[in-house]
Structure formats: C-alpha cells, structure tokens
DOLUM-391201 format. One line per 8 residues: their letters; for each residue z, x, y of C-alpha. Coordinates in steps of 0.001 Angstrom, whole numbers, plus 500000, padded with zeros to 6 digits. Example, Ala and Ser with C-alpha at 12.3 -4.5 7.8 and 13.67 -1.06 7.14 Angstrom:
BEGIN
as	507800:512300:495500 ~ 507140:513670:498940
This chain:
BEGIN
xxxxxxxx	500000:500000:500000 ~ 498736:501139:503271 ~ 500744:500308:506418 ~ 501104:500478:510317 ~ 504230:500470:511570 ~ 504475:497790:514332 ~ 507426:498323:515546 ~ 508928:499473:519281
xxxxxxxx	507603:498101:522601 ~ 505970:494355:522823 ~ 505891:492497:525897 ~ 507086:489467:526425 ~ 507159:486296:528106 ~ 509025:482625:527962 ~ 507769:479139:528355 ~ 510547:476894:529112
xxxxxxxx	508285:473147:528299 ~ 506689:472870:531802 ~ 505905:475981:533322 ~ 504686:479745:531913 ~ 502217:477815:529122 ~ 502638:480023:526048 ~ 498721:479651:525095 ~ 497482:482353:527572
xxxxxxxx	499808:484665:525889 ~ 498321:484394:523045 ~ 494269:484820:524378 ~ 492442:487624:522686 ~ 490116:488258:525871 ~ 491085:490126:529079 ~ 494035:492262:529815 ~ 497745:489696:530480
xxxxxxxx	498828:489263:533563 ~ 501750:491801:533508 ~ 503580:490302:536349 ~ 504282:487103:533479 ~ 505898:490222:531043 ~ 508807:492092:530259 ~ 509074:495043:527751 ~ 510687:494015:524667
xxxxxxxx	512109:495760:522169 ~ 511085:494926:517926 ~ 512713:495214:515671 ~ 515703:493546:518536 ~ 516257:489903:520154 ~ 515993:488070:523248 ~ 519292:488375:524803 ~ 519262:492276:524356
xxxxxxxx	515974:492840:526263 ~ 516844:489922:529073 ~ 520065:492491:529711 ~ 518189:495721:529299 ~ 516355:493969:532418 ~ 519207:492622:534358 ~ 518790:489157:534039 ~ 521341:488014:532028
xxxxxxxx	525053:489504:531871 ~ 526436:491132:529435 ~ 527281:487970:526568 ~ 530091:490020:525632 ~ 531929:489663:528032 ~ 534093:486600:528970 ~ 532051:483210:529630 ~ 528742:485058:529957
xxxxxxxx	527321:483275:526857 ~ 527762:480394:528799 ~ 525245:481992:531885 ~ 522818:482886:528673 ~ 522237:479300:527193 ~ 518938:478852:528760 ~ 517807:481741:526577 ~ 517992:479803:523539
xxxxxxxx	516235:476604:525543 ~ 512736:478402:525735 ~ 509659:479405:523946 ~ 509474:483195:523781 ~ 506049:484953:523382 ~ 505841:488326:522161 ~ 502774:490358:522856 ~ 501347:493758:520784
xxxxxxxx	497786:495230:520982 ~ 496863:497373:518243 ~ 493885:498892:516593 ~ 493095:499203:512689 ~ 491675:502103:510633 ~ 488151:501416:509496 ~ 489428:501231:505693 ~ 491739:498090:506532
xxxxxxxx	488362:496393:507319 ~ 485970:497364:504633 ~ 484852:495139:501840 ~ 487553:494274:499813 ~ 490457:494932:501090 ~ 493375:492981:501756 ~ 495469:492815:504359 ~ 498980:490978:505633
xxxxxxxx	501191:491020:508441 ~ 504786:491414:507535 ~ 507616:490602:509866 ~ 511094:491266:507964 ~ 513137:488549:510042 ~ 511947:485874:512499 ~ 514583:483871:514296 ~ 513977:480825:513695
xxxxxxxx	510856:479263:514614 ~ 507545:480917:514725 ~ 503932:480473:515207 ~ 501834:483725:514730 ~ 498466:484083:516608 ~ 495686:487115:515871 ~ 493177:487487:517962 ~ 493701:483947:519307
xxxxxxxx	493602:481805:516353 ~ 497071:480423:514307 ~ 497207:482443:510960 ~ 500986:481742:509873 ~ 504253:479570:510761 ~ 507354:480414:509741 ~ 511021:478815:509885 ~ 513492:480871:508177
xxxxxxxx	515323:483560:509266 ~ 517073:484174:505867 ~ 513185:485107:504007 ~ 510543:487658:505594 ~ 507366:486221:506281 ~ 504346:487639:504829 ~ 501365:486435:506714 ~ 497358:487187:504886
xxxxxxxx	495229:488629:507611 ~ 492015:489315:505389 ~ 489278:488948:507500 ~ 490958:488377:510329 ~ 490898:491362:511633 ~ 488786:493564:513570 ~ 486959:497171:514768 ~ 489217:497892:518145
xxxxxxxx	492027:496191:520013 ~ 493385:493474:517919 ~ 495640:490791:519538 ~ 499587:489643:518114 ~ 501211:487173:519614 ~ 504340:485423:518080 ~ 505405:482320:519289 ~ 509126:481939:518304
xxxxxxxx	511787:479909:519457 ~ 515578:479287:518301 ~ 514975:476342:516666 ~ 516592:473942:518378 ~ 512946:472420:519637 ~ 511938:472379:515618 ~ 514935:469817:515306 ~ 514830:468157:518226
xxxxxxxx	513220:464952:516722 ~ 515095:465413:513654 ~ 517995:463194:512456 ~ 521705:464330:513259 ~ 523541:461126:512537 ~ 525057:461055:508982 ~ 525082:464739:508801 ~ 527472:466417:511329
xxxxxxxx	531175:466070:511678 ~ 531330:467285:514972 ~ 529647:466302:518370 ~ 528033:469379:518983 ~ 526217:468889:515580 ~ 524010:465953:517423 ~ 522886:468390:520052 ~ 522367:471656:517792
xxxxxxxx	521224:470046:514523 ~ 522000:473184:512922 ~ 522197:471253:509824 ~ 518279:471506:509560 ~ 518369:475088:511169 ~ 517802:478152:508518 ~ 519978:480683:510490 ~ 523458:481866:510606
xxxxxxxx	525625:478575:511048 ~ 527996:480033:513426 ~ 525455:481074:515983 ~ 525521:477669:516804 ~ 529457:477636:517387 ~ 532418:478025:515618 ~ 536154:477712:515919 ~ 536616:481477:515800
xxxxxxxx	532877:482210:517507 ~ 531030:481034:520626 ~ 527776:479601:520854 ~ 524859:482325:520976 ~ 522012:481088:519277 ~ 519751:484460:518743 ~ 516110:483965:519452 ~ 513523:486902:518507
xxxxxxxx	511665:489271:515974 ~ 514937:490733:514234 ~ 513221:492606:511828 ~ 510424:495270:511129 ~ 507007:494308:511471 ~ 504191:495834:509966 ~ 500427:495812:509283 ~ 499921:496058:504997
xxxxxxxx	496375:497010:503458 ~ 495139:497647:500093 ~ 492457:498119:498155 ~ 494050:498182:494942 ~ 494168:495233:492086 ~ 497951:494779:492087 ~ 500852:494630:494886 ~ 504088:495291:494094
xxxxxxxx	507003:492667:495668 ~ 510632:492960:494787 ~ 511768:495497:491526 ~ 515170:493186:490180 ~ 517149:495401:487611 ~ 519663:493303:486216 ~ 522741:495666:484521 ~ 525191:494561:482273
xxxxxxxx	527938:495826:479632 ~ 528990:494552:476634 ~ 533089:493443:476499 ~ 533223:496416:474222 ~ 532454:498800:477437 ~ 529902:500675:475034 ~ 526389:499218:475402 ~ 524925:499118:478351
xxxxxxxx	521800:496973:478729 ~ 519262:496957:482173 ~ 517339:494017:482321 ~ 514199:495216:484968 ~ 511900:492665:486664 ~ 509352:493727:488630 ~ 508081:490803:491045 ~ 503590:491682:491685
xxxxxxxx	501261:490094:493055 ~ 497832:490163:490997 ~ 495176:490767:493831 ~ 492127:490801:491684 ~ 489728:487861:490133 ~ 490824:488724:486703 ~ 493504:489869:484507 ~ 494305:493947:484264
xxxxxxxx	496235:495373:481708 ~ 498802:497985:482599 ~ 501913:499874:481575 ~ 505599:499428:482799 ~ 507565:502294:482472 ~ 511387:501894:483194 ~ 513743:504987:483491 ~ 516949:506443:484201
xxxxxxxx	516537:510020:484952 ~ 520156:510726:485310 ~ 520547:509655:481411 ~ 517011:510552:480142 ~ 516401:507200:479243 ~ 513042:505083:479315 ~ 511363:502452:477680 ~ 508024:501358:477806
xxxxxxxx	506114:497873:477335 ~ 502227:496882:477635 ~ 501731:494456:480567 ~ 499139:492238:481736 ~ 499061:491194:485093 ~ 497417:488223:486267 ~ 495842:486698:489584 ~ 498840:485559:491774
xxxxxxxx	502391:485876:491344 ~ 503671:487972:487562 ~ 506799:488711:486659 ~ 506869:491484:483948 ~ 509854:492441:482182 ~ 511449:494325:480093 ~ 514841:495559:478525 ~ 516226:499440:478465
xxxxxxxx	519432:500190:476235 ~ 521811:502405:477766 ~ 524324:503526:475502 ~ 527725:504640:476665 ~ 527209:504665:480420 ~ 530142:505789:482729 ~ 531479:502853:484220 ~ 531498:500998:488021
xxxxxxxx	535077:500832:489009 ~ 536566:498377:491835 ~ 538487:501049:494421 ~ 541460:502100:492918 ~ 540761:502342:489774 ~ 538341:504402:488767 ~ 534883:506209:490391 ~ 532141:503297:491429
xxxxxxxx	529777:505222:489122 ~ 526014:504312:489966 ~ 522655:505216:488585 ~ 519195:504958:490123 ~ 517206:502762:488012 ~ 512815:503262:488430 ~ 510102:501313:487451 ~ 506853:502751:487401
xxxxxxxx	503469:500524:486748 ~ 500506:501875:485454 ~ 497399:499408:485915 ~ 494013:499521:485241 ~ 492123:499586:488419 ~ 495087:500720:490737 ~ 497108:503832:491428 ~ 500389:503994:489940
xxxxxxxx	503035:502252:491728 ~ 506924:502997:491618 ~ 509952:501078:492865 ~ 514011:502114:492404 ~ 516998:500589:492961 ~ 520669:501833:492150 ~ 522771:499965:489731 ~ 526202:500447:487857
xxxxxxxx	527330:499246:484540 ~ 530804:496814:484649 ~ 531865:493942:482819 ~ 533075:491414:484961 ~ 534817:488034:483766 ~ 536343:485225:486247 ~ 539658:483889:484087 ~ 539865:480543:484196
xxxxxxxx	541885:479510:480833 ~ 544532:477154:480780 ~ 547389:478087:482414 ~ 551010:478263:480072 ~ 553043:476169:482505 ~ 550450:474068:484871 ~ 546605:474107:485661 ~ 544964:477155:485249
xxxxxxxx	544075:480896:485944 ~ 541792:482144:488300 ~ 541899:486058:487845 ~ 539209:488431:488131 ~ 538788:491235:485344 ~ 536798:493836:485602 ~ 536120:496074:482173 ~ 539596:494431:480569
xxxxxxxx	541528:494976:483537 ~ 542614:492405:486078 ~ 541960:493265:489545 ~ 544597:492516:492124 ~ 542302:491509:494642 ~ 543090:492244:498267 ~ 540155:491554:501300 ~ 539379:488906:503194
xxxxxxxx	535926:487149:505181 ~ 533147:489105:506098 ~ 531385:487113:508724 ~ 528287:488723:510886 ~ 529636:492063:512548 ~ 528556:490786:516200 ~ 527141:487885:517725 ~ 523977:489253:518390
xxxxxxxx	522158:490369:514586 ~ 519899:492819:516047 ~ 523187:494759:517271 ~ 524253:495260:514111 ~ 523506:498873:512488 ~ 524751:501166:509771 ~ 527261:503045:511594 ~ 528864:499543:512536
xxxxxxxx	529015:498310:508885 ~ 530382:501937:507556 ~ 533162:501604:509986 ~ 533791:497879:508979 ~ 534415:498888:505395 ~ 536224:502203:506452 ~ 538370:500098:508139 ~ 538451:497062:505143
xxxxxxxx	539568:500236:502880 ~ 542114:501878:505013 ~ 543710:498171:505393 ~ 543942:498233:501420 ~ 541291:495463:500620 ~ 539195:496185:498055 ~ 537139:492772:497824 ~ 534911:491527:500868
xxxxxxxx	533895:487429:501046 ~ 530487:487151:502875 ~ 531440:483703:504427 ~ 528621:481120:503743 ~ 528501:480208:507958 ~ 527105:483534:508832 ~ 523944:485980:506967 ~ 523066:487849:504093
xxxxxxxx	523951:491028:505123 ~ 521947:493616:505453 ~ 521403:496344:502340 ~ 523096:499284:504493 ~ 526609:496498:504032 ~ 525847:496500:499898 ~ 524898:500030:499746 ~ 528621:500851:501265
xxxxxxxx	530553:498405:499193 ~ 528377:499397:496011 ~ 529519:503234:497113 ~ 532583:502678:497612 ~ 533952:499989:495073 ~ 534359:497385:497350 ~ 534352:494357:495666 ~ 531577:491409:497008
xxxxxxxx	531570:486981:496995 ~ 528240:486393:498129 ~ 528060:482943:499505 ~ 524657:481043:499931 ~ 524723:480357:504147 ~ 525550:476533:504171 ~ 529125:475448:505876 ~ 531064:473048:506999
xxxxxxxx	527903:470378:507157 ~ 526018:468076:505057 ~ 522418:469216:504483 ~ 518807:467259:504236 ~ 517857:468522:500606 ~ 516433:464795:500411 ~ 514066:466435:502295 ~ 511389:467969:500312
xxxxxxxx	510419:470538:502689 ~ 513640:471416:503249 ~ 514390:472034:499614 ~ 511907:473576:498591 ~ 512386:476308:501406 ~ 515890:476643:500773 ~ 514627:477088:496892 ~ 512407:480119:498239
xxxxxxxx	515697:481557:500225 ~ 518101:481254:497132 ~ 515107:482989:494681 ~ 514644:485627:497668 ~ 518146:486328:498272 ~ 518900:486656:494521 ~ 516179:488771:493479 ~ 517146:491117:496608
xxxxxxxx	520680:491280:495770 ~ 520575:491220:491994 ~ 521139:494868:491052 ~ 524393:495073:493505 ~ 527517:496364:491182 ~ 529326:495572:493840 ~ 528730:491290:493752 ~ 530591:490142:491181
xxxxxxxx	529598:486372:492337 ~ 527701:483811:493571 ~ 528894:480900:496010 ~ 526814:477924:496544 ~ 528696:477058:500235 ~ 531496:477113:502355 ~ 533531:474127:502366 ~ 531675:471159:501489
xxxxxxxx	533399:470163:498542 ~ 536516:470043:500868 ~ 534410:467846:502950 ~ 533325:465668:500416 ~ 537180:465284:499467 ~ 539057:465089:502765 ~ 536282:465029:505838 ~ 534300:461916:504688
xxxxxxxx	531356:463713:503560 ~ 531458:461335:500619 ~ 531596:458015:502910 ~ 527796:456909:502170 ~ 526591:456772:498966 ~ 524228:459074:498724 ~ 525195:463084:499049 ~ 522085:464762:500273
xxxxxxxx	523054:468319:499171 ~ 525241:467231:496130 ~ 522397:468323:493720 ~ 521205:471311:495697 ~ 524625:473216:494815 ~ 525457:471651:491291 ~ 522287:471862:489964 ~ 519732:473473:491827
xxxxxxxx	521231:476398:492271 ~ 522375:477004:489207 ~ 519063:476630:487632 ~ 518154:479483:490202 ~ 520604:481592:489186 ~ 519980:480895:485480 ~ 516002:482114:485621 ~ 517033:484995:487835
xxxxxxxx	520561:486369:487487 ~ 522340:484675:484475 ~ 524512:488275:484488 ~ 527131:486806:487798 ~ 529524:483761:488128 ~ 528507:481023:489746 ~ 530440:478294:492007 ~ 528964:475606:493843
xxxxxxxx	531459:475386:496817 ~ 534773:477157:497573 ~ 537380:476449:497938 ~ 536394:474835:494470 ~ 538823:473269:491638 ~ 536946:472461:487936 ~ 536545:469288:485977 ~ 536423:467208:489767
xxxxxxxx	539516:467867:490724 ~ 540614:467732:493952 ~ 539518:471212:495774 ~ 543410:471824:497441 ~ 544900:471611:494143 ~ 547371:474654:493794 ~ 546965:474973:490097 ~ 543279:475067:489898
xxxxxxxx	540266:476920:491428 ~ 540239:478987:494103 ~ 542201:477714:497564 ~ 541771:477863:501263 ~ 545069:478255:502489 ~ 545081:477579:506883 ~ 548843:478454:507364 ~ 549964:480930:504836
xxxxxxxx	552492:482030:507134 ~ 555619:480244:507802 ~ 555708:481806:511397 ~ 552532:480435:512818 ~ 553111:482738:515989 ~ 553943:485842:514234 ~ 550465:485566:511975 ~ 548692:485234:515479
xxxxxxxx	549762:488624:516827 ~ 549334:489906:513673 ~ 545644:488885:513706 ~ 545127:489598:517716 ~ 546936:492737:517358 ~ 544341:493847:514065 ~ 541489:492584:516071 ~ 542540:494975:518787
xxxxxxxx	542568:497853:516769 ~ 538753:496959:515340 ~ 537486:496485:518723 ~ 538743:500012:519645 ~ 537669:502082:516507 ~ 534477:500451:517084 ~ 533975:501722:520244 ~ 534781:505032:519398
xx	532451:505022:516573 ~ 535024:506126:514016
C-alpha cells in the first residue's frame, strides 16, 4: 500500500446556516478567497485552531466553554490541495482516502463532487477515490459538523432523562457522551478531523485491514493457543490463492495454512500452538510478559504483506459461583489467583480529544500505579482510547473493563441505520482491541440497566436498546472474541435481579464514604495533585 500523508496545515472556514455558504469551499476551480480562511491544524479540532487564532479563550479556563458554544453551532469546512504521483492514476489502480477520526458529521468533496459521508467518530472512514482523481492540484474539502444539525429533526422525547437531552440529542450522536455534558464535565462538544488522514494506492490484488490475534491459555497454564485473523480486502475480479504464515520469533514458532482470498471482504484464519509460554501478570504479581505476534501473506499476484501485533498469554476467569452465606461471588482470577483489584474510571484525559497524547496517558497510568490501582474502567460515557492508553496498561499490567460508549440514555437501535452502524463500531472496536492482555472484559454500557430498574427507562413497553446489549452484542463478541467476559450493562446483577443488589453482580456504590465531606477533599485534593504533575510533564 502506497500512501500520502495528508496531514498538517488545511484551511478552514465555518458556515453558521445563513451566511459563509460552505459550497464555494468546496469548488475545484480558482484559488479560495483567503480572507474566508484560517490555518488549521489535522490531525487537531476546531476549538484548538479558533484559540491558536485568538478568537476564542482558552475553554480551560473557568466559564470559557460557555463563550465557545457557537463553535459547535456551525458547519466547518476544511480545505487541502494536493497533487498525486502518476502511478496513483494509471490503469488499475485503486485508490481511497482515509481519515482515522471524523467528529461527527461529515460530507467529503474531491474535486467538487460528494464521494463519501460519514457519522461516526468511534470508526475511521475509508472513502474509494478510484477514478476520481487527477494529473495536478486535486481539491479536499470536508464538510463536518458536531452533529447536533444531523439530529436536529430527530426524535428526543422517550429517550432522554434529562432536559438537556431534548436540545443535544446525544442519544443519536456517535461520539463521546460526555462531550455533551456531564455531572462531573462541562459541555464541549468537539467538532473537527481528529485523526490522520491519508491518500492509499495500490496496484496489488489484495489489501490488508485489521490483523486480530486472539491469545489464550489453557486452566492448566501450559498450552498456549493464538488464534490469528487477518481482516483483507480481495481487490481483484477473481479469487487468488495465497499463503498465511503466522509466527512468533521470540519462541521460534510458526504455522502455516493455504488461503484463498476472494473479491471483497475475507477473513482467513488460522491457529498456532504455543507451548509453555511465560505468562501476562496483573502488576504485582508477576512480569506482564508479552510477545509480538506476525502474520505474513503470501498471494499470488501481490507482494507479500505483513502485519504484528503484541499479545500475552493469561487465563482469566470472572467468579461468579454461589456464594456460602448469600448471593454470589464476583472475583476476578487471573492464572488461579484472585486479583485484589484496586483502580477506578478512566474517562477521556481532557475535554478536547485532539489534546490528548502519549506523554499525557503515560503519566495517567504512572500516576494510576503510584496510587496502587492496578485495574483501569474505560467508562462507557467517554471513547475508546487510543492504542498508546493499551500499549501502557498492556506494559505495565494494568488491568482494563472496556465499556462499549453508551450511558446513562436510552438508544434508537429500532432504528435500522442506527444499528447497523453501531454493529460496524462494536465489530471495529473489537477486532482493534482483541489482542490487548491487558482487557480482561467487555461492557455493553454504562448504567442502563440501573435505568431500566430505578430511572423509568422501562416505563413504555418497548426498550429500544434492550436487544442491542443482550443479544446483539454478544453475538458480536461470539464471532469475534469468544476468549473475554462479557456484560451487557454495569452495574449488572444475573438471573434479572435487581442491579443494586449487594449480593450479586457488580455495584455502583455513590456514597461509599460515611463522611460525605471528607471523600470530597479527598477527591479535590487528588485532582489537585493530577492537574500539577500534568503540567510538569512528570
């Protein structure tokens, strides 16, 4: 695969409805009238560049989010001219645009003419360009907007539980919940092109999409077993037979298994035995031992293509047997031991995504560690956090919950478009996440089964997400990562029991403390100790 980077400087432009039409922006003629721009930064967002500029405040600082909220009440038109090699355009080749995240909304114009949508800011978007583009300047333009116009004419009432549901809808919006408001977070509801974009030619037969290693260990903690999926895209008229080769060079092992790979989407698979592997340890009790996993395909027609992930071998079992005296367990072992577990939430590091960077997540965890935790909750109101987050806690032994991002709402999965995107989210998110040693489960939401017990979620008769979480989901999780616990909502108690049950399931405990005060400054006086290591960098 042949790419050009597209990152860096864009301009930009907004549209607020009336005035700044966003259609000359996108015109493939003539040089823009700069005086309508402002240099924008990709991969970044909206707010960043309009304070780079000076004309918004700093949203950090006290009330200023509230001076920003026309930001998220405008159409926002980025602008990049850029010129492809002669081999991008010859006959037969193929060719895509590839933005990693849009929030939300998006229309994508090249060279004037509509060639993708997109609405999710959870799942890249991978736009075909063949034949679309051309010898010289070629013209992007992305229409994107926050998403509240998307929604605007969709329904609120019998889905929120709050007023400021009816006015966000974020209910029907695919982006982090709380950008829309939370108890603990203000409103800041990021607009832009979060993630890298990129020009992607080829003229070979096959393209390679995500490489899923699945790694498990028997209960004996002696056989090892690496189940590797490699995700491709067949890109010629008829079928081409190939080789997958799947190794572990640290152990010397490989298998190998005759393939055939098809127009459209394959999935070829195949299992490598790893005998007596050293183990992945939670911290604090033994090294998180990981291995770098590669798959290399061989196919007629195309140059060899190789993938890698890292992976570590650990049996994990979630305890939930009858307990002697009442209800039952809920304990968490890890190869035959049980794990104490100490942690807590993990919601998005700052209210602006495009903030967020490695150095910020390493000292997150540094500090998670040096506070004792050893397990990390990826709340299901905020994102799927970037890889440099799981590449720390997979270092380090941090233990992960992943939750899927719904909270606190009901959702339209009566919907079929809806669903069927949110299907595409849950098999991207899986698929990207599934080699992780550190996530040792899978949460369908945050909260809603508490709803449906004790906020009237369950008040008309029919539950638009009910299926999404009890079944859906798990029929996700069961064609691509049967290895990991499942749980469709937490807090969560089995058998339909009621969700606050001590005995049973997990629990969401508000006041753990009897000295309501004395947990505050205990919390304000934690926060002020993040907010200063942070801005030392250490």
């Amino acid at each position: 695969m042949n790419t050009i980077d597209l990152n860096g400087n864009w301009l930009v432009r907004w549209y607020d409805g009336q005035r700044g039409m966003d259609r000359y922006a996108a015109e493939a003629a003539g040089e823009p009238d700069l005086g309508r721009y402002l240099e924008a930064r990709v991969p970044g967002e909206i707010h960043l560049d309009l304070m780079r500029h000076g004309i918004i405040p700093d949203t950090n600082k006290a009330g200023q989010v509230l001076a920003a909220r026309w930001v998220e009440e405008c159409f926002w038109t980025y602008r990049r001219v850029f010129s492809v090699p002669q081999e991008a355009l010859a006959s037969g080749a193929r060719a895509w645009l590839h933005f990693g995240r849009i929030d939300t909304v998006a229309r994508i114009m090249l060279n004037g003419v509509e060639v993708g949508r997109h609405g999710n800011s959870f799942r890249p978007c991978r736009v075909e360009v063949t034949g679309k583009l051309k010898s010289g300047d070629n013209v992007l333009a992305v229409h994107v907007e926050s998403g509240l116009f998307d929604t605007a004419d969709k329904p609120a009432q019998g889905y929120v539980h709050l007023e400021d549901g009816f006015l966000n809808k974020r209910h029907w919006q695919r982006k982090p919940q709380c950008q829309l408001g939370w108890d603990w977070a203000p409103r800041l509801s990021n607009v832009g092109l979060g993630g890298n974009v990129s020009l992607e030619w080829t003229t070979e037969s096959v393209r390679v999409d995500q490489f899923v290693p699945l790694a498990s260990l028997d209960a004996g903690l002696k056989r090892g077993q690496v189940d590797a999926r490699l995700f491709v895209d067949g890109l010629s008229t008829g079928e081409r037979r190939g080789t997958l080769t799947i190794e572990i060079p640290e152990l010397k092992l490989s298998t190998r298994k005759e393939v055939v790979v098809a127009p459209g989407s394959n999935r070829l698979e195949t299992v490598l035995e790893v005998p007596s592997p050293e183990l992945w340890w939670p911290i604090g009790h033994g090294a998180a031992r990981l291995y770098t996993v590669r798959a290399v395909l061989t196919c007629e027609g195309a140059a060899p293509i190789t993938s890698q992930a890292r992976i570590g071998f650990r049996h994990v079992l979630w305890d939930q047997s009858v307990h002697p005296q009442r209800g039952s367990y809920f304990k968490l072992i890890v190869n035959g031991r049980p794990i104490f577990c100490k942690g807590g939430n993990f919601v998005p590091a700052d209210t602006i995504l495009a903030r967020i960077d490695a150095e910020r997540y390493r000292v997150l965890v540094d500090l998670a560690i040096e506070s004792n935790f050893n397990f990390l909750r990826v709340w299901g109101g905020g994102v799927y956090e970037d890889d440099a987050f799981y590449d720390l806690c997979d270092e380090r032994g941090v233990l992960v919950w992943q939750e899927f991002i719904y909270a606190c709402s009901r959702y339209p999965m009566l919907d079929e478009a809806f669903h069927e995107e949110a299907k595409r989210e849950a098999v991207y998110q899986v698929r990207r996440l599934g080699c992780r040693a550190s996530l040792v489960a899978w949460c369908g939401n945050n909260e809603m089964e508490e709803g449906n017990w004790h906020w009237g979620f369950d008040k008309k008769v029919v539950h638009p997400d009910y299926a999404f979480f009890h079944l859906t989901l798990r029929r996700v999780l069961t064609a691509e990562d049967p290895t990991r616990y499942y749980q469709p909502s937490s807090p969560m108690s089995p058998l339909g029991i009621d969700p606050r049950d001590p005995h049973v399931g997990d629990q969401h405990p508000w006041n753990p403390a009897a000295d309501g005060a004395a947990l505050t400054a205990a919390v304000a006086k934690a926060g002020q100790r993040i907010v200063k290591r942070l801005a030392k960098g250490n």
